[in-house]
VEXFIPA-751220 format. One record per residue (C-alpha): z, x, y. Coordinates in steps of 0.02 Angstrom, whole numbers, padded with zeros to 5 digits, always signed. Layout:
% residues N
ZXY;...
END
This chain:
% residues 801
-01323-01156+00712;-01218-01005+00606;-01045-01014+00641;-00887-00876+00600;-00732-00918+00547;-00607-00777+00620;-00443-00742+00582;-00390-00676+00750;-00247-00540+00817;-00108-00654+00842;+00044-00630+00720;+00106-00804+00735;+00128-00980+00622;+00037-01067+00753;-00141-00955+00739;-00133-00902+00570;-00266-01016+00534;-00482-00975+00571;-00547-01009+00717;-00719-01062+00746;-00833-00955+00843;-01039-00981+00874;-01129-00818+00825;-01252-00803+00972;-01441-00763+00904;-01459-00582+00907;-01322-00589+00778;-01403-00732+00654;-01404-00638+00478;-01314-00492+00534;-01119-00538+00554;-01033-00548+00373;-00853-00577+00307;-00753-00435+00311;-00823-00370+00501;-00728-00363+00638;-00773-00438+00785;-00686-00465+00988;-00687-00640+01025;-00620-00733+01175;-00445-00817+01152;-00374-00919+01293;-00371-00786+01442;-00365-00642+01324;-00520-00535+01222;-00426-00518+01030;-00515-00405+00884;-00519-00541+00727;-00580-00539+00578;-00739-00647+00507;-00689-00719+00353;-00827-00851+00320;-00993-00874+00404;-01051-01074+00388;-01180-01157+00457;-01075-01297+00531;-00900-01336+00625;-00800-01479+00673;-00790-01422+00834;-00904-01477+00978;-00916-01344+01104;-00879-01164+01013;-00855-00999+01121;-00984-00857+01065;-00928-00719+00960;-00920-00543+01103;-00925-00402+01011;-00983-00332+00837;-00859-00196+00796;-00947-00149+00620;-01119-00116+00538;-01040-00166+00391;-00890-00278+00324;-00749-00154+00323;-00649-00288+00198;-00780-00326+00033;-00750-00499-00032;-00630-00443-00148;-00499-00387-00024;-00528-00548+00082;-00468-00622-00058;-00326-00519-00089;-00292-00532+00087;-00251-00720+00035;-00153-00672-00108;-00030-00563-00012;-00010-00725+00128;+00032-00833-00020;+00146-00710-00105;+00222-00630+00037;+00216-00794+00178;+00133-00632+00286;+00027-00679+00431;-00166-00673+00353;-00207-00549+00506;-00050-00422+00456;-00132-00441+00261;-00291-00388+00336;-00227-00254+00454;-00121-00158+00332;-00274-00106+00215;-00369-00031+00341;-00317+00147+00426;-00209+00133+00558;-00359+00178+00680;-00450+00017+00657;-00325-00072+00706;-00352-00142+00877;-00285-00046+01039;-00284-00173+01191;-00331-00123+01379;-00299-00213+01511;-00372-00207+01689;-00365-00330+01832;-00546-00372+01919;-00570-00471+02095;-00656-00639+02034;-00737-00592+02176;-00795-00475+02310;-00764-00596+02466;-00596-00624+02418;-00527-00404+02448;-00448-00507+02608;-00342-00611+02512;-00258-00475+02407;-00072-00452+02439;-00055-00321+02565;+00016-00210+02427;-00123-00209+02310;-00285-00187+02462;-00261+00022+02461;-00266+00006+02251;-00431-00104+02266;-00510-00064+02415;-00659+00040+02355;-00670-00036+02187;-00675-00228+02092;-00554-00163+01958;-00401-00073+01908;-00304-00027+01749;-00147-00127+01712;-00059+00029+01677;-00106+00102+01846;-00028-00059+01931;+00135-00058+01825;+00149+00136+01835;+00156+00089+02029;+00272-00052+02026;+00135-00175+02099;+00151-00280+01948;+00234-00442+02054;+00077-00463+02187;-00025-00422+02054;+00047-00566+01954;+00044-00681+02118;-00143-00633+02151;-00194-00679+01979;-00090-00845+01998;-00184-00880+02130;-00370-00837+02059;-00399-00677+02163;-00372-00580+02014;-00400-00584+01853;-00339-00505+01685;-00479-00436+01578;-00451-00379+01396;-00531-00251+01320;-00537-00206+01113;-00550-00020+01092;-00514+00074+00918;-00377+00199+00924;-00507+00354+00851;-00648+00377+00852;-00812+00462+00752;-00771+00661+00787;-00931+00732+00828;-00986+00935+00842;-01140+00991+00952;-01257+01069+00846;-01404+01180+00896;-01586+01143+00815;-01736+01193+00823;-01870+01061+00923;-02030+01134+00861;-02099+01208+00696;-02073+01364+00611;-02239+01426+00689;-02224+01396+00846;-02042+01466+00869;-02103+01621+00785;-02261+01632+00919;-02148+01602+01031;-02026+01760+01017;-02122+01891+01090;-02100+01824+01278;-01935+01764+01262;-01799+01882+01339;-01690+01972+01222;-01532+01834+01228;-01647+01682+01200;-01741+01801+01039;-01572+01816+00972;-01542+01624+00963;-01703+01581+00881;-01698+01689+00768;-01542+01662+00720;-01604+01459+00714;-01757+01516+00612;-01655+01616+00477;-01537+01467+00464;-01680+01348+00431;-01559+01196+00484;-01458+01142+00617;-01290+01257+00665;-01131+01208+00752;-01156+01284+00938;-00978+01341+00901;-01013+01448+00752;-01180+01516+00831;-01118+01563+00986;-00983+01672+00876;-01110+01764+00771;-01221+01797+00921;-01071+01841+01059;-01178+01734+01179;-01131+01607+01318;-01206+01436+01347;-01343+01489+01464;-01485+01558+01326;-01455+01416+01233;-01475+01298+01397;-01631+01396+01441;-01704+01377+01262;-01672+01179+01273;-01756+01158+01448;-01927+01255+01367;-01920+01136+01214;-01883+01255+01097;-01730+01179+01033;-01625+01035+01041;-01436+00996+01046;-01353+00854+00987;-01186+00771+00924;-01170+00784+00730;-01042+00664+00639;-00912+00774+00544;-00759+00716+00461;-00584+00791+00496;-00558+00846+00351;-00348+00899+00300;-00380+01034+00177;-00537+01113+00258;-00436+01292+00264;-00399+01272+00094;-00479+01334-00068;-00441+01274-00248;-00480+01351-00388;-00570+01233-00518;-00415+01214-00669;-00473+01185-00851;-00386+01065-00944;-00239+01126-01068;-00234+01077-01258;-00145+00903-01276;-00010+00865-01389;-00017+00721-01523;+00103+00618-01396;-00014+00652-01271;-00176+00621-01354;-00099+00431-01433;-00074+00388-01264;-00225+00435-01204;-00307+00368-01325;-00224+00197-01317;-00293+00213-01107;-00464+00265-01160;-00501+00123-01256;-00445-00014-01136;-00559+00094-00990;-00733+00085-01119;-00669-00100-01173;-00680-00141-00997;-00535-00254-01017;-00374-00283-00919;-00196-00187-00974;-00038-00152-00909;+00027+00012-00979;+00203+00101-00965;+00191+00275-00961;+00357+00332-01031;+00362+00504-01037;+00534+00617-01013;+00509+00741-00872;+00405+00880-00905;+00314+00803-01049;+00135+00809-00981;+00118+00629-00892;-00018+00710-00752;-00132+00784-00897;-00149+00628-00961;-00182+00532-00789;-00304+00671-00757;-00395+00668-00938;-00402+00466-00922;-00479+00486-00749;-00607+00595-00830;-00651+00447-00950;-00671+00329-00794;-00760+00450-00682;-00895+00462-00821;-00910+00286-00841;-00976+00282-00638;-00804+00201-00607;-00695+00247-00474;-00507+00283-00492;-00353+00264-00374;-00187+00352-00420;-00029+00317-00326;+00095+00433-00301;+00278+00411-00202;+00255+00520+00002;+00385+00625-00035;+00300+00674-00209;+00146+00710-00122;+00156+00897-00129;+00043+00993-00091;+00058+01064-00283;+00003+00882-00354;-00153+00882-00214;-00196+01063-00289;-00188+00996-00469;-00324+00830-00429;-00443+00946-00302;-00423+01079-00422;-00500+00952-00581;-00598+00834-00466;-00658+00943-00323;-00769+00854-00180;-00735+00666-00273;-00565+00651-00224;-00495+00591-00056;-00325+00603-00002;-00206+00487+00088;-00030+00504+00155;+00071+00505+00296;+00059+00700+00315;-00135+00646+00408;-00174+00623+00584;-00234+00464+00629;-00419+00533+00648;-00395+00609+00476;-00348+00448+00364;-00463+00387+00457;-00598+00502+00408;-00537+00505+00222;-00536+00329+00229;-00743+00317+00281;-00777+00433+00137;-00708+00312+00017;-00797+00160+00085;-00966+00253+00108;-00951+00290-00085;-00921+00485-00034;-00785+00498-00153;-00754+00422-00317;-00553+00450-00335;-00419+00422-00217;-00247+00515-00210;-00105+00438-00115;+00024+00345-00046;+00081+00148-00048;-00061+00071+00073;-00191+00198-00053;-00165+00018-00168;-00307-00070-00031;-00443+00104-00061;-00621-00009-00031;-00668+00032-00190;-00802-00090-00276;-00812-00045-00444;-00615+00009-00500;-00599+00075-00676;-00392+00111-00669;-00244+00117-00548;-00106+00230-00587;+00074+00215-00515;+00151+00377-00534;+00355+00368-00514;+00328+00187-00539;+00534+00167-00527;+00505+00226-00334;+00576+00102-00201;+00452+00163-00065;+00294+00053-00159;+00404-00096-00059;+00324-00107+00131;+00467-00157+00219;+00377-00236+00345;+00240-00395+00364;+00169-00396+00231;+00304-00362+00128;+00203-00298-00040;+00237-00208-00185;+00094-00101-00232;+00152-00122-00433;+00096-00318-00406;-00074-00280-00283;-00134-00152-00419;-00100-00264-00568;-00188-00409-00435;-00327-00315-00412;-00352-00230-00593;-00370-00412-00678;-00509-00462-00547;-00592-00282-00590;-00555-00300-00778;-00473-00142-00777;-00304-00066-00863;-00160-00014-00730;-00066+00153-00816;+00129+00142-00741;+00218+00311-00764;+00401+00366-00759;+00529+00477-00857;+00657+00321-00779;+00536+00175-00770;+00619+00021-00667;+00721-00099-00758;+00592-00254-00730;+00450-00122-00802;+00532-00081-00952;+00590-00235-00989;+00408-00319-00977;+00371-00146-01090;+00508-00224-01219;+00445-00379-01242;+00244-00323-01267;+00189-00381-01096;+00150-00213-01060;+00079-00084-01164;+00222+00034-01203;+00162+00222-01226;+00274+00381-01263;+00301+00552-01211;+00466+00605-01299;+00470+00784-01278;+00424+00918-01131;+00274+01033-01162;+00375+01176-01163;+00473+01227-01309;+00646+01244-01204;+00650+01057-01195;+00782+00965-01079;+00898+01061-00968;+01083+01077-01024;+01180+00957-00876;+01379+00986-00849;+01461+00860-00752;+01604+00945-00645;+01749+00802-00593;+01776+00879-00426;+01934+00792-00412;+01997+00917-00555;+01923+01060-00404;+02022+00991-00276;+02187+00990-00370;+02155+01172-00429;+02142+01225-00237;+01973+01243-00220;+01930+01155-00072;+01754+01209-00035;+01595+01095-00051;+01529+01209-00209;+01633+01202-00387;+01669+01368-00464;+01557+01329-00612;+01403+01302-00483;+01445+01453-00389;+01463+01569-00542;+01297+01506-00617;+01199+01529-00412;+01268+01697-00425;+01201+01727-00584;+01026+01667-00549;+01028+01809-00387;+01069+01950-00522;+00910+01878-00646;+00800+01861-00497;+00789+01666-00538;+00756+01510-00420;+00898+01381-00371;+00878+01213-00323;+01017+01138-00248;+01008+00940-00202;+01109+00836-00069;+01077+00650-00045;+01098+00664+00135;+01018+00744+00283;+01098+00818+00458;+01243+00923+00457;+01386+00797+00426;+01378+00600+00395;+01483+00558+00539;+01594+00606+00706;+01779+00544+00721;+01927+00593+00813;+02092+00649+00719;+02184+00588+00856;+02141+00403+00882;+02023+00374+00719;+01907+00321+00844;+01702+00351+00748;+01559+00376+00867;+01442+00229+00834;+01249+00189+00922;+01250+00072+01038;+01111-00023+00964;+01173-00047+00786;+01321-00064+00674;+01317+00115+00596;+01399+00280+00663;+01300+00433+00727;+01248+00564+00620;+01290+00741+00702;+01153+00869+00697;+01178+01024+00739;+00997+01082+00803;+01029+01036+00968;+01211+00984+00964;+01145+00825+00940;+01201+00637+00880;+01073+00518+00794;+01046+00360+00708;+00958+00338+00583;+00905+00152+00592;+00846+00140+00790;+00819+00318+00829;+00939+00315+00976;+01014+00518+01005;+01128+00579+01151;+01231+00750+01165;+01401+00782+01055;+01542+00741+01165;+01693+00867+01189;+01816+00717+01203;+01841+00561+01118;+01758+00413+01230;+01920+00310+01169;+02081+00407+01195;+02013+00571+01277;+02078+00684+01120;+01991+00859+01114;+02032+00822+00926;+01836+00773+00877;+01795+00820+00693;+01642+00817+00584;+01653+00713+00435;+01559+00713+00272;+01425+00847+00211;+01264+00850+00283;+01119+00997+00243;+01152+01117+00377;+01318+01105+00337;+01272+01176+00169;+01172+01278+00199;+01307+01377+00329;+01439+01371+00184;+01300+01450+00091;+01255+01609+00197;+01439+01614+00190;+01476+01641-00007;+01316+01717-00062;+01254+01836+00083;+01133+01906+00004;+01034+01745-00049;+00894+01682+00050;+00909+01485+00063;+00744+01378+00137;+00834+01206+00187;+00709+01053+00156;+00771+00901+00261;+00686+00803+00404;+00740+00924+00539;+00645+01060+00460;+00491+00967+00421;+00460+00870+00560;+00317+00969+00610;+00132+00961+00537;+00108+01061+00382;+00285+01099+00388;+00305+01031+00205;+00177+01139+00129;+00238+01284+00217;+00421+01302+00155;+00359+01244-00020;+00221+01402-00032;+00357+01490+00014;+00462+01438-00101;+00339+01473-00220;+00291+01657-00160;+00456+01688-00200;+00531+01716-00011;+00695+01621-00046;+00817+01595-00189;+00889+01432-00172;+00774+01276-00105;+00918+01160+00001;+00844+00997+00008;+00872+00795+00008;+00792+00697-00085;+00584+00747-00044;+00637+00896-00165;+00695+00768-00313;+00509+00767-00369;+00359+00828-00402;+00402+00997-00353;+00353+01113-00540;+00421+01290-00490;+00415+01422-00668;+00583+01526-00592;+00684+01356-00554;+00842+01390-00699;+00959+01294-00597;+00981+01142-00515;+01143+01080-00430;+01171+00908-00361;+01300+00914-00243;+01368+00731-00199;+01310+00641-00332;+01384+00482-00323;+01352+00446-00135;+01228+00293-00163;+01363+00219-00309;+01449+00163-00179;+01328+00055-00069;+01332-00142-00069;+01177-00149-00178;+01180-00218-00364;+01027-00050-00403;+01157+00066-00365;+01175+00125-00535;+00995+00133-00578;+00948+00224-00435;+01100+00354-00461;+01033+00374-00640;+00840+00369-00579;+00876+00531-00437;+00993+00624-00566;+00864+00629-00691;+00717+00660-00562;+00801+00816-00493;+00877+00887-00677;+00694+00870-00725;+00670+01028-00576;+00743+01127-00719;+00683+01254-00854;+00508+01176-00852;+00424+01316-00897;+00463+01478-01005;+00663+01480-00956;+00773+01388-01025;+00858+01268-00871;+01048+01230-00812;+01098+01092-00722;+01276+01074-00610;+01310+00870-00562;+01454+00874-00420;+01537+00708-00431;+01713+00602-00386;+01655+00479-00525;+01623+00585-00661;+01666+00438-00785;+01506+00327-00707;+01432+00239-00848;+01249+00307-00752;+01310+00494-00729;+01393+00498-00895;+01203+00443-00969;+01095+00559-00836;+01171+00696-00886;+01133+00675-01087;+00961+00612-01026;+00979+00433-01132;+00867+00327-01024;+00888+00179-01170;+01067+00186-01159;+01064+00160-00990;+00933+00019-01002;+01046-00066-01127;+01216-00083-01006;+01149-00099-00837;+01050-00250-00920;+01187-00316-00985;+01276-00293-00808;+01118-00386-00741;+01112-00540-00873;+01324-00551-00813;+01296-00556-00633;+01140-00638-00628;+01012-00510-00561;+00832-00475-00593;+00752-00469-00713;+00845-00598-00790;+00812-00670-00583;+00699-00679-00459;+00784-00678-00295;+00726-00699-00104;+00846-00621+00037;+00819-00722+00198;+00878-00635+00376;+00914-00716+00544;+00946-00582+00674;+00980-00624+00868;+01047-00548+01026;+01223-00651+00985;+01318-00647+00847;+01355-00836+00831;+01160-00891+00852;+01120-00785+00720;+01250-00854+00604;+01209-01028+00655;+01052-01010+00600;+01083-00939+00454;+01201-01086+00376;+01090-01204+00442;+00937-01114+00319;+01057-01112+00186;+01104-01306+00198;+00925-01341+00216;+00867-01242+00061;+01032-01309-00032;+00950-01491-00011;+00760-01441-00072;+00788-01319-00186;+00835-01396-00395;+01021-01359-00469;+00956-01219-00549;+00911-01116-00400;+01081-01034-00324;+01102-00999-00141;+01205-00862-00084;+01292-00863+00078;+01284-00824+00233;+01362-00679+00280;+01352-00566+00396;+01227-00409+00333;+01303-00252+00261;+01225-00152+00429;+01277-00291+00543;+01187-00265+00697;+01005-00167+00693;+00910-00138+00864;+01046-00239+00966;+01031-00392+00848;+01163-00463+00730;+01113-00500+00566;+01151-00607+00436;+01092-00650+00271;+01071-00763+00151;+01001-00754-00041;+00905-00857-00164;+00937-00840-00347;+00805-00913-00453;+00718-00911-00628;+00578-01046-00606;+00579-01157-00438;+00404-01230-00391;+00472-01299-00218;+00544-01116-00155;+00364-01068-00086;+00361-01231+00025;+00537-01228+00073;+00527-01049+00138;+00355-01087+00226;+00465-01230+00320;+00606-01125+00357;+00480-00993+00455;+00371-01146+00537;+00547-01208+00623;+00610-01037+00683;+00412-00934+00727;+00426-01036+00900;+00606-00999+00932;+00584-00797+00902;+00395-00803+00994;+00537-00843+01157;+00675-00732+01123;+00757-00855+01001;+00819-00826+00803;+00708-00711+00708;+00685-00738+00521;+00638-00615+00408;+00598-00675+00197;+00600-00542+00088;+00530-00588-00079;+00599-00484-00244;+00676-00365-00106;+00737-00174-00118;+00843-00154+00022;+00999-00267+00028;+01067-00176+00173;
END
């Protein structure tokens, strides 16, 4: 007897365990860990995944194993176990650790259709349902709720005239292309000719030239012929057609131009050479990259790559979405060609998908991409590189809640492998592991080109609104946009918001125009004369009155990108402004579009939020304003400061990175910040050296670990019920030295109709907080699973909100 021990698709405490499963004969030798398989579950058919095959079970009477949804494991035996590893360090589900490294179109799509258990029983349908099934045994569940018929068809299944079938289908599939071949030999198609009519001649030869099979498509355009020759030429034998894999492939309209590698500098080269060794040495390190922006941190990625590449090692490099330019894909396909395969959320479905098989075929030996690029199915890894390490978005906010610094440093030491972290503003937990020799601290100090660092003036626009000036632009950043339209220069000007204004009130009652669903007021956009939010997604049309005291007085408040950009077209005419934002690259390919553009030289000033803070290397860009600058200071979250500092230097660092000398213009209201004061004279270590002492006073990491637990419900007082009974409970297991913060009632309140509230874990060392959190989600899984208390445990979290 072979048995399979599945993990199957049901996120809850209860079945996150394996199940047992017989694996029926024809399968003996052929089902592995890592496949995927449809098993029966109760009533229902579920997609699992094997993670053991045995040759025994406790259990007495197993149900078969269905379905075989692979050839081969999609998981290798190294991400089963660091499937386990993110359920220990996470308290994920083991099936949402699975899911989220594979493309989102292996993940299972469930059907379900109702079938008459049997075909003397039509007669006993409801009188509703016997039209829907009277020529047919089944019908789709969709069909049946689309009609409103779902009540009899609940009663008949209740009563064993129906019932409910499950079926596992993948959301996309293999894309195939007919292609035309030919069915007999060269010979014989050539004999052939001479009697064939003139249509049908055409085709042949055109098959006999090519030597190989064609794409109908493309033949049928070279030859101006319809489908008929080609059908007559298949019915005499003469050729066959048939459905040829292809992949999808995102860049196919695109080519780049192979790029030589420039001349390094020493700082370059030490680094490099520090990388090198611990590639050949085969042994596991954790560099910091710490390299000012502009100093040459890609070359270096790209020249250690090199080293692994020609060691018949494969490579994955991480890079933050919104860096993912279509400039940093052109630098890797430009030095790697053919062996590099993308991954972001720019993709279709079919085309991660696609990328994603060329990586676990062994098509590709480098991978370029996002967060969930930390699972790539590589076997034989030779470096990970975390570009913009600082970035927030390597947190997955959802199950499981990972941080693709820890996975690649997880998954480097199994490989025995060095991990290369890069940033001109690396996180405060990096640099501090850099400071005490943890991690392998390497240098850039200086850009490549000899302008070095932009010159930044602060203006205290406090100082502008006393003067008179009340418009959204100082005079100093005005003066210097104008003077970059005379020189024929490129402005970048940076807002960290998005819509045309942050919120709606009315003068006349103070009343704010709020969603419905959450604690958080509408933003006003004026595509559309539309209000969103931001959190849910709810939208519905601006109002001409106030909903509260019937005012005509309604008002726009705060600065949002379209605002800008009007006030813009205002001032300077004559400039040509692209705005960057989500409304204007919401479409496919959108991105890349307005950036070539920007780069053709078709606008003057690039308008953006913060996907234009990075990665974006433009020669023209002499200016850079940051309008707004202290917007995030003010949020209830102790990384305010660091992430002011982090997005102030990011976006200076658009500046003078080339040839001309740059300028940078930081708007603020708190000129006097401790973290705009130090962005602006680019002093990273100063910076490093008060917001840790800041940290060490308030307790936060990385002198801490801390854990933010959630309990969100439909009513205010169950949520906060819950919440102080978690905190009492952890209060009790938990040693003196742990401190445990609250509750209260979450900075956004109420998300997606729930209220929210929160409590925190301060720790340095506490062996019992794994099991006491574990507890805490065993008691409340059940309650949520039936509309009860939802808990959420965020481990070393990023969003306090």
């Amino acid at each position: 007897m072979k048995v399979a021990s599945v993990i199957v698709d049901v996120p809850t405490r209860q079945t996150d365990r394996p199940f047992d499963y017989l694996i029926p004969e024809r399968w003996r030798g052929v089902i592995q860990p890592g496949m995927r398989v449809t098993v029966p579950f109760g009533a229902r058919r579920l997609q699992g995944f094997v993670i053991d095959v045995k040759d025994h079970s406790e259990i007495k009477q197993l149900k078969p194993i269905e379905h075989v949804l692979d050839v081969v494991p999609v998981l290798n035996e190294e991400l089963l176990d660091l499937g386990r590893y993110l359920t220990e360090t996470t308290l994920c589900f083991a099936i949402s650790a699975y899911q989220a490294m594979l493309p989102a179109a292996m993940r299972a799509k469930y059907e379900k259709t109702l079938r008459l258990t049997d075909e003397r029983k039509r007669d006993a349908l409801p009188d509703e349902l016997k039209l829907l099934f009277a020529d047919r045994m089944e019908a789709a569940w969709k069909d049946i709720e689309a009609a409103g018929l779902w009540r009899p068809a609940q009663k008949a299944v209740q009563q064993g005239v129906l019932e409910a079938v499950y079926e596992v289908k993948e959301k996309a599939g293999k894309k195939t292309v007919k292609h035309a071949a030919l069915a007999v030999s060269t010979e014989q198609a050539k004999d052939a000719l001479a009697a064939l009519p003139s249509r049908q001649k055409d085709v042949l030869s055109f098959l006999l030239e090519k030597e190989e099979a064609v794409p109908v498509a493309e033949l049928q355009a070279a030859l101006g012929v319809s489908s008929a020759p080609l059908k007559a030429l298949v019915d005499k034998g003469f050729i066959v057609i048939s459905d040829v894999e292809v992949y999808r492939d995102p860049y196919r309209h695109r080519t780049f131009q192979p790029s030589e590698p420039p001349a390094l500098t020493e700082a370059q080269a030490g680094a490099l050479a520090a990388i090198t060794a611990s590639v050949r040495a085969g042994e596991h390190r954790t560099f910091l990259l710490y390299g000012v922006t502009g100093s040459g941190k890609t070359e270096v990625y790209m020249r250690a790559i090199d080293e692994v590449l020609r060691q018949g090692k494969e490579a994955i490099v991480l890079v933050p979405e919104i860096s993912l330019t279509p400039q940093m894909v052109e630098r890797f396909k430009g030095r790697f060609g053919p062996k590099v395969a993308v991954l972001h959320s720019g993709l279709s479905i079919g085309e991660k998908y696609d990328e994603w098989r060329k990586i676990h075929r062994k098509e590709v030996q480098l991978v370029v991409g996002a967060r969930s690029a930390v699972f790539a199915p590589f076997e034989n890894l030779g470096m990970i590189i975390i570009d913009e390490e600082h970035e927030t978005s390597y947190k997955q906010e959802e199950m499981p809640r990972y941080h693709a610094r820890d996975v690649a440093i997880y998954r480097a030491r199994r490989h025995g492998c060095p991990v290369v972290l890069g940033s001109a503003t690396p996180s405060l937990e990096t640099f501090a592991r850099a400071a005490k020799g943890v991690y392998g601290l390497l240098e850039l100090p200086e850009r490549i080109a000899d302008g070095g660092m932009p010159d930044v003036h602060v203006v205290d626009m406090r100082e502008e609104l006393r003067s008179g000036n009340r418009s959204m632009f100082s005079r100093r950043l005005l003066d210097e946009l104008r003077l970059r339209l005379e020189r024929g220069e490129q402005a970048v000007l940076f807002l960290n918001r998005r819509g045309y204004s942050t919120f709606v009130m009315c003068r006349g009652c103070g009343y704010v125009i709020r969603c419905p669903h959450c604690d958080i007021s509408l933003t006003y956009h004026r595509a559309g004369e539309r209000m969103k939010c931001h959190y849910c997604g709810h939208e519905e049309p601006l109002v001409p009155r106030c909903p509260a005291c019937g005012s005509e007085h309604i008002r726009f408040f705060g600065t949002g990108t379209q605002k800008v950009e009007e006030e813009l077209t205002k001032l300077l005419p004559t400039a040509r402004v692209i705005r960057m934002d989500v409304d204007t690259t919401g479409r496919k390919g959108a991105h890349e579009e307005l950036l070539s553009r920007f780069a053709a030289k078709e606008a003057d000033i690039l308008l953006g939020t913060q996907m234009i803070a990075k990665g974006l290397d433009f020669p023209d860009v002499t200016l850079v304003g940051v309008l707004a600058a202290d917007t995030m200071l003010h949020l209830p979250d102790f990384r305010a400061a660091e992430k002011t500092f982090q997005l102030l230097t990011q976006v200076s660092g658009r500046a003078g990175r080339h040839e001309l000398p740059g300028e940078v213009v930081i708007q603020t209201y708190a000129p006097d910040h401790y973290s705009i004061e130090l962005a602006a004279r680019h002093d990273y270590r100063a910076f490093y050296r008060r917001e840790m002492m800041m940290r060490k006073a308030h307790g936060y990491p990385p002198y801490y670990y801390l854990t933010l637990i959630t309990a969100a419900h439909e009513e205010a007082p169950a949520a906060a019920k819950a919440a102080e009974k978690i905190a009492a409970y952890l209060r009790k297991q938990l040693s003196e030295d742990a401190v445990v913060l609250g509750p209260v009632a979450s900075t956004i309140a109420r998300l997606h109709d729930r209220y929210r509230y929160q409590c925190m874990i301060k720790y340095k060392r506490e062996p019992n907080v794994t099991a006491a959190l574990k507890a805490v989600i065993d008691r409340y899984q059940a309650d949520a699973a039936h509309g009860g208390v939802a808990i959420t445990v965020d481990t070393n979290p990023y969003m306090m909100m």
